[in-house]
Residue frames relative to the residue before (quaternion, step in Angstrom):
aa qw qx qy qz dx dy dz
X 1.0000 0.0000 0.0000 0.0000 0.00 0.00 0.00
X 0.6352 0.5873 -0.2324 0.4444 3.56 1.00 -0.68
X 0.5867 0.4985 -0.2810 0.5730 3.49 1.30 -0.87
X 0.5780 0.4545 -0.5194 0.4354 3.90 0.77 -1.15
X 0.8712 0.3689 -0.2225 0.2352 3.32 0.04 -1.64
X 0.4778 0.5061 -0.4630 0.5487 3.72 1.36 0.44
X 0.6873 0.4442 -0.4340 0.3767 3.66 0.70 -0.14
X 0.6047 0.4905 -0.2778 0.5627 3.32 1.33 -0.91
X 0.6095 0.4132 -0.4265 0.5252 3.69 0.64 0.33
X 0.5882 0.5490 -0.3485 0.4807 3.70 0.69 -0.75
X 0.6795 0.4508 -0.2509 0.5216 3.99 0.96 -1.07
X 0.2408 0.8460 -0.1804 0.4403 3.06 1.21 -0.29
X 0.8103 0.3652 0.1660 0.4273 2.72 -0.85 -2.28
X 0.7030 0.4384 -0.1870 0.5278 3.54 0.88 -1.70
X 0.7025 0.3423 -0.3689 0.5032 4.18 0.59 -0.57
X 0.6810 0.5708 -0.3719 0.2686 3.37 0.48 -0.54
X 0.5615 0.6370 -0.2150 0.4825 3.10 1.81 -1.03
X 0.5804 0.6463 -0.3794 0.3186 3.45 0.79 -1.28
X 0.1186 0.8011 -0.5729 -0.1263 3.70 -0.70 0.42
X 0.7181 -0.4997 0.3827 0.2968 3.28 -1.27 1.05
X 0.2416 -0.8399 0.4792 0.0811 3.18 -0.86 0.96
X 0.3079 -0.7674 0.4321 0.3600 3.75 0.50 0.73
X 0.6993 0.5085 -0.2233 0.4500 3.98 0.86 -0.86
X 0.6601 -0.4489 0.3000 0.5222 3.69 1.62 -0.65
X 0.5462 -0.6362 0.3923 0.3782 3.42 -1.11 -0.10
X 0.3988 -0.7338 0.4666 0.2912 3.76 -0.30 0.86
X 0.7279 -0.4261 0.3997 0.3588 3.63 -0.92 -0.55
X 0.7132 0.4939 -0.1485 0.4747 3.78 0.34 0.14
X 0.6992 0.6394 -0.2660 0.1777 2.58 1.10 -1.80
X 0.6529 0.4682 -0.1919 0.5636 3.76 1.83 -1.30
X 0.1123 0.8861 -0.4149 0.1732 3.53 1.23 0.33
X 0.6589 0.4849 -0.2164 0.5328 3.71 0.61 -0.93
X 0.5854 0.5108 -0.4052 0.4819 3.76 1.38 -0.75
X 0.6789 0.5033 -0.3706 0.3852 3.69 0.90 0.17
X 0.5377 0.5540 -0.4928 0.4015 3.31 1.04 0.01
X 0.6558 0.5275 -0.2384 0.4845 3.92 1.45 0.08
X 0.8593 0.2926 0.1193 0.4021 2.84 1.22 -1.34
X 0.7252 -0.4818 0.2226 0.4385 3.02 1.29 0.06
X 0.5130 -0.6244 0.4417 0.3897 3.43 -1.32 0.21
X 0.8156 -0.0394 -0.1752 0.5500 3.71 -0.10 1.36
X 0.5330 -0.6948 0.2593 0.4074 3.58 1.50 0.61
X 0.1161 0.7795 -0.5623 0.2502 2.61 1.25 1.86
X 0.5614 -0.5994 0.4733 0.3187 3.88 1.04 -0.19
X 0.2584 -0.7801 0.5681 0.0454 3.40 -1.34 0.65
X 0.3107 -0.7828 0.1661 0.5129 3.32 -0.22 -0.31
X 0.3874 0.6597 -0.4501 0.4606 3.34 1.41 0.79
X 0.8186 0.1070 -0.0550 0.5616 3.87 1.33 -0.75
X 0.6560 -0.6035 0.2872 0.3507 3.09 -0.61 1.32
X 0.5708 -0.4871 0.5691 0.3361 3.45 -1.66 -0.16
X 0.0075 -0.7531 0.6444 0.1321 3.96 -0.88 0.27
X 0.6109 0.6007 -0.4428 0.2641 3.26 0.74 -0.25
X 0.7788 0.1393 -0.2025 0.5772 4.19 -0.08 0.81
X 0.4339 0.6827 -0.4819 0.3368 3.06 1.19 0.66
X 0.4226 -0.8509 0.1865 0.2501 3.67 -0.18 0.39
X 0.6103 -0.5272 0.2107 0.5524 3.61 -0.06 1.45
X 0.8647 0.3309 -0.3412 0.1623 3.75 0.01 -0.86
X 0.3185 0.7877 -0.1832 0.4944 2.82 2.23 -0.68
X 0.7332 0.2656 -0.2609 0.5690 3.77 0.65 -1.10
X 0.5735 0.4773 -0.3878 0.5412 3.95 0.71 -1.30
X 0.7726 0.2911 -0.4580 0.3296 3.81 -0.27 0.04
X 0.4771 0.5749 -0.4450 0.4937 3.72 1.46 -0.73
X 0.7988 0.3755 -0.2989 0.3628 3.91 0.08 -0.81
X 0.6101 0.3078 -0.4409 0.5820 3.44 1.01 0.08
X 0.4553 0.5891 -0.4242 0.5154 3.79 0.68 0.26
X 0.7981 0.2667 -0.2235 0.4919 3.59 0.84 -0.58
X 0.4856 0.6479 -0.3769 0.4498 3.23 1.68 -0.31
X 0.5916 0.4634 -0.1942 0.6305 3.79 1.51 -1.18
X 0.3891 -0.6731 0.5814 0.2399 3.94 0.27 -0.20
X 0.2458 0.8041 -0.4509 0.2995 3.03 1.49 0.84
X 0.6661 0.5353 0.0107 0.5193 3.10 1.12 -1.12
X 0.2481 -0.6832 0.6305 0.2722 4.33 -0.56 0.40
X 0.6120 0.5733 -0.4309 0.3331 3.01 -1.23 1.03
X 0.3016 -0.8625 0.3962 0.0900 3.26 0.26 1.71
X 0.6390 0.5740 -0.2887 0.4229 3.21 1.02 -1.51
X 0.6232 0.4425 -0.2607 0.5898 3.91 0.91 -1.59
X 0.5302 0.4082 -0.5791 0.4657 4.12 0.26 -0.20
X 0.3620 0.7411 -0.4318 0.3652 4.06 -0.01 -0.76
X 0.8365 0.2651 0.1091 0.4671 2.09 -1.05 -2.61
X 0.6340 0.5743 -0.4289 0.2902 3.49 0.16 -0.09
X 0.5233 0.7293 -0.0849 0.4325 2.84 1.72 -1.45
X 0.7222 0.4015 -0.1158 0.5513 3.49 1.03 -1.06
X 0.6444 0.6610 -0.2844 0.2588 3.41 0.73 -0.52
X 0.1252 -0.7877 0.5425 0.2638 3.95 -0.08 0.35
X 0.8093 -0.4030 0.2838 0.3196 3.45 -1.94 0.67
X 0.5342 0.6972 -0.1381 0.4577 3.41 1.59 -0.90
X 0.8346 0.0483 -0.1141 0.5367 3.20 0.19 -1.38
X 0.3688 0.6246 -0.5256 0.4446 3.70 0.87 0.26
X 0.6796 0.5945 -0.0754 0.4231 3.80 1.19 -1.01
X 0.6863 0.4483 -0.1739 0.5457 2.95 1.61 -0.92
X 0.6993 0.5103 -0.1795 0.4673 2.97 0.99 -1.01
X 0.5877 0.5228 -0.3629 0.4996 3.58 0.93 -0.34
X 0.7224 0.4740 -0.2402 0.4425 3.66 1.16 -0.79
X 0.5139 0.6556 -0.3774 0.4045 3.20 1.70 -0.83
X 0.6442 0.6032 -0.1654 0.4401 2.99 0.56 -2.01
X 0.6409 0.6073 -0.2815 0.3758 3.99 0.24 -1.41
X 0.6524 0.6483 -0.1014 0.3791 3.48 1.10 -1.66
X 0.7640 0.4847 -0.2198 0.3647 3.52 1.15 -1.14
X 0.7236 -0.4316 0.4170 0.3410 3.73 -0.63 0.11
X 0.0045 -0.7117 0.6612 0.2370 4.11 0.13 0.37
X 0.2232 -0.6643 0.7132 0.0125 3.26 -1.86 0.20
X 0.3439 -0.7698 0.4939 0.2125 3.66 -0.12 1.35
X 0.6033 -0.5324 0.5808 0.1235 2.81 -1.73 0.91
X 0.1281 -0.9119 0.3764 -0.1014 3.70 0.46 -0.22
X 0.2280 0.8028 -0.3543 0.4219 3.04 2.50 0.39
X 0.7355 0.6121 -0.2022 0.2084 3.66 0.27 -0.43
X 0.6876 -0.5346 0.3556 0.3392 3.45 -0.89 0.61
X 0.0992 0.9011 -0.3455 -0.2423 3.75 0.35 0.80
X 0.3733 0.7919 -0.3483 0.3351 3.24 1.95 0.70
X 0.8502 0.1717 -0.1472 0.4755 3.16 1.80 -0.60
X 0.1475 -0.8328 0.3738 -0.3809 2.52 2.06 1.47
X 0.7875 0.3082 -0.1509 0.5119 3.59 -0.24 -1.12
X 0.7613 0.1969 -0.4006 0.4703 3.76 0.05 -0.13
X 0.5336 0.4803 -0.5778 0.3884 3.91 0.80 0.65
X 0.6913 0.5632 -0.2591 0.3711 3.31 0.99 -0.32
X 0.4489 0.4624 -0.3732 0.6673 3.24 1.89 -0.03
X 0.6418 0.5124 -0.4205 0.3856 3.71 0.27 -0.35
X 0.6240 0.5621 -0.2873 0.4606 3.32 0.95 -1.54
X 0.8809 0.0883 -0.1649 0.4348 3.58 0.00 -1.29
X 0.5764 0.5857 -0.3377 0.4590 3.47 0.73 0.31
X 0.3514 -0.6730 0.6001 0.2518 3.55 1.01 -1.07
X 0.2400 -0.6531 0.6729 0.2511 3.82 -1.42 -0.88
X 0.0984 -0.9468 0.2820 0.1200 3.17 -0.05 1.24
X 0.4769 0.6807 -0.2687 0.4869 2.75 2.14 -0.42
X 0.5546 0.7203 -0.0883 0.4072 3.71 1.93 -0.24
X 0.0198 -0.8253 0.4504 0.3399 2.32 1.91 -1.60
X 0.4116 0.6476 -0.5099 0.3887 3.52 1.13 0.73
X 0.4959 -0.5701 0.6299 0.1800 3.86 -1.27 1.45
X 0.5887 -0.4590 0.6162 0.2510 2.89 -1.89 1.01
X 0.5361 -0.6213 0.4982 0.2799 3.04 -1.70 0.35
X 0.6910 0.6447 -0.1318 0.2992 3.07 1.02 -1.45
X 0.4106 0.6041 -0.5391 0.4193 3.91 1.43 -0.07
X 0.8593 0.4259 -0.1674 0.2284 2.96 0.51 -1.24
X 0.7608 0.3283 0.0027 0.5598 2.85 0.99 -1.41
X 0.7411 -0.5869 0.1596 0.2843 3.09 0.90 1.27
X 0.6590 -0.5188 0.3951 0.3748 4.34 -0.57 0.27
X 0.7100 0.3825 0.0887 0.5846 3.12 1.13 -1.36
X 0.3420 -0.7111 0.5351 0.3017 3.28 1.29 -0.20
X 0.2356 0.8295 -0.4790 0.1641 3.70 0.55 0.80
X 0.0619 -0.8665 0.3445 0.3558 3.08 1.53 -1.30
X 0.3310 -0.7429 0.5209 0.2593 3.89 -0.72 0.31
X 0.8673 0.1720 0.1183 0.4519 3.55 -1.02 0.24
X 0.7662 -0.2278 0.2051 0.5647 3.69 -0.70 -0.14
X 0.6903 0.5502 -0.3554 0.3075 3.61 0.72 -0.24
X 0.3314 -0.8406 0.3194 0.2857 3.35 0.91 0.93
X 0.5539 -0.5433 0.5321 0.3389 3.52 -1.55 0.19
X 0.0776 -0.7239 0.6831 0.0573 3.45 -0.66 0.63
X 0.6446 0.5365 -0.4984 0.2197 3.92 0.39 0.07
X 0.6906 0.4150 -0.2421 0.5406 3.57 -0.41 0.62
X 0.5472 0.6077 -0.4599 0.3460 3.71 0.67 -0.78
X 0.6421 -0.5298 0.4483 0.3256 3.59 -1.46 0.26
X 0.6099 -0.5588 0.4560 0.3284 3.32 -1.22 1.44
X 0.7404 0.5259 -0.2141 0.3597 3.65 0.60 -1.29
X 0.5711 0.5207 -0.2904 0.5642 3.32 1.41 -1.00
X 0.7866 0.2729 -0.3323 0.4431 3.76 0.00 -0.74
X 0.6562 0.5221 -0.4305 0.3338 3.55 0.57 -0.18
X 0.5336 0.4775 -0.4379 0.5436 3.42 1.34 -0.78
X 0.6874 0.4687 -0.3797 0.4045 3.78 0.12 -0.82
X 0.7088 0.3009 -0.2983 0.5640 3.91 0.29 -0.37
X 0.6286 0.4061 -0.3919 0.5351 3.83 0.61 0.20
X 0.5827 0.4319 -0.5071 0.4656 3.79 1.17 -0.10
X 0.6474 0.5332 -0.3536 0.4142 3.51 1.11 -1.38
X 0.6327 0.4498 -0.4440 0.4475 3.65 0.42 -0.58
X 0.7543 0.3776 -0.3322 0.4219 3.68 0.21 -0.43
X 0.5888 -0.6157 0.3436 0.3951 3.52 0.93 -0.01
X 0.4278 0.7037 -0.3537 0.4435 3.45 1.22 0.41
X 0.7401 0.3978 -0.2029 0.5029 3.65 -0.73 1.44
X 0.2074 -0.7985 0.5605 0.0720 3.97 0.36 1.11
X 0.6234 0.5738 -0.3499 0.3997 3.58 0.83 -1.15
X 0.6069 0.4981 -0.5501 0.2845 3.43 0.78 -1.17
X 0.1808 -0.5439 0.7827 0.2426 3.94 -1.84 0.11
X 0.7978 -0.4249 0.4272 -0.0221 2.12 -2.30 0.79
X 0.5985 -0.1238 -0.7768 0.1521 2.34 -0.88 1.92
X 0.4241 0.7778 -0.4393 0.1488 3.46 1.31 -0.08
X 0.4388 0.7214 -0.3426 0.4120 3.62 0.60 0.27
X 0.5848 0.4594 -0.1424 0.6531 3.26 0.91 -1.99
X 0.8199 0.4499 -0.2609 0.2393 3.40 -0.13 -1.07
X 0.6593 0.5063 -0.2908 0.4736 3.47 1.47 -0.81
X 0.6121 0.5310 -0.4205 0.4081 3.47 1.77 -0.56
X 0.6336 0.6414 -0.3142 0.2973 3.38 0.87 -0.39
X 0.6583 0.5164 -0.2800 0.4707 2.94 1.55 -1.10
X 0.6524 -0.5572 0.4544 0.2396 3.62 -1.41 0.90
X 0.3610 -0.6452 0.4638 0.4881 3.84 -0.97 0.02
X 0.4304 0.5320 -0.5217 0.5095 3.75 1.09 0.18
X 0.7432 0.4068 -0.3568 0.3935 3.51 -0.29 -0.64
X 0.4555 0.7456 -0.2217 0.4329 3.16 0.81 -1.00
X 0.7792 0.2411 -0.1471 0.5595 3.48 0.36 -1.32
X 0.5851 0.6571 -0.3563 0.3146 3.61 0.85 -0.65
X 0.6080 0.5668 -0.1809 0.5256 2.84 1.09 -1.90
X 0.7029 0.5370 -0.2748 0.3770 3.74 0.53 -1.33
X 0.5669 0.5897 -0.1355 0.5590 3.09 0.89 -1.55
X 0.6823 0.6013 -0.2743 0.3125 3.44 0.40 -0.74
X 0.7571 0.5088 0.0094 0.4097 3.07 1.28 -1.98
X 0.7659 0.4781 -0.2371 0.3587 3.09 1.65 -0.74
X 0.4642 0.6134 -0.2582 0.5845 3.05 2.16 0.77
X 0.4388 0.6374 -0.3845 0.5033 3.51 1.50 0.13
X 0.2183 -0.6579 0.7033 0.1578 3.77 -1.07 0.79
């Protein structure tokens, strides 16, 4: 317990410090977001990817955790500390960089997440992924990118939404994760984390 709350003081320490750059954010500057997230917010598979994720997509997830909208004690914190500014920067910083798939996934059932994704299940009445979230899983706007992300990461996240876990989640993605088997589930998951 002592270690949580010295890290969550270190993040802390590390947003408060950050200072707005009038010219942009250099390289480094979001640096401490890697001890969570990855080298260059490439993502783990315990914490998402930020890198190609899109500025508004991330700037709405952190005031989402700022509201406790969002699970995630550690990101409540760090949210907590953050100003309108560098929450702002950092969402562009991050947005800017190259993603790089995760590739964590089952590629045997690989192929039937990808029938799910761009097909859907109609006999389910379950929606393609892909209107939304993009051919490529790129996502637009606040709808996040889901190609490349970690099998593990999206599966915990649709297994929270299916159980009712997670205020942030919108509509329809809830309904939709309850519908979806835990076979599909992985497929679909498994699927995505093989997307460039």
């Amino acid at each position: 317990m002592k270690s949580i709350g010295l890290t969550i003081a270190a993040l802390a320490m590390a947003f408060s410090a950050v200072p707005t750059l009038a010219g942009g954010v250099g390289e480094g500057e979001f640096r401490y977001c890697e001890w969570c997230h990855g080298e260059a917010g490439q993502g783990y598979s315990t914490a998402p990817r930020l890198a190609g994720q899109s500025d508004q997509y991330i700037e709405s997830q952190l005031w989402n955790y700022l509201k406790h909208k969002r699970v995630g004690q550690l990101m409540w914190s760090t949210a907590a500390f953050i100003s309108a500014q560098n929450a702002r920067d950092a969402a562009v910083y991050f947005s800017k960089i190259p993603p790089k798939a995760a590739g964590d996934g089952d590629r045997a059932i690989a192929p039937a997440g990808k029938i799910v994704y761009q097909e859907g299940i109609p006999d389910a009445n379950i929606v393609a992924c892909a209107p939304c979230h993009g051919p490529t899983g790129e996502g637009l706007g606040e709808i996040p990118r889901l190609g490349g992300l970690s099998q593990y990461y999206l599966k915990a996240r649709l297994d929270q939404w299916a159980h009712g876990h997670d205020a942030a989640a919108p509509s329809p993605m809830p309904h939709i994760a309850s519908q979806l088997s835990p076979n599909e589930i992985d497929a679909l998951a498994s699927y995505l984390s093989f997307v460039k």
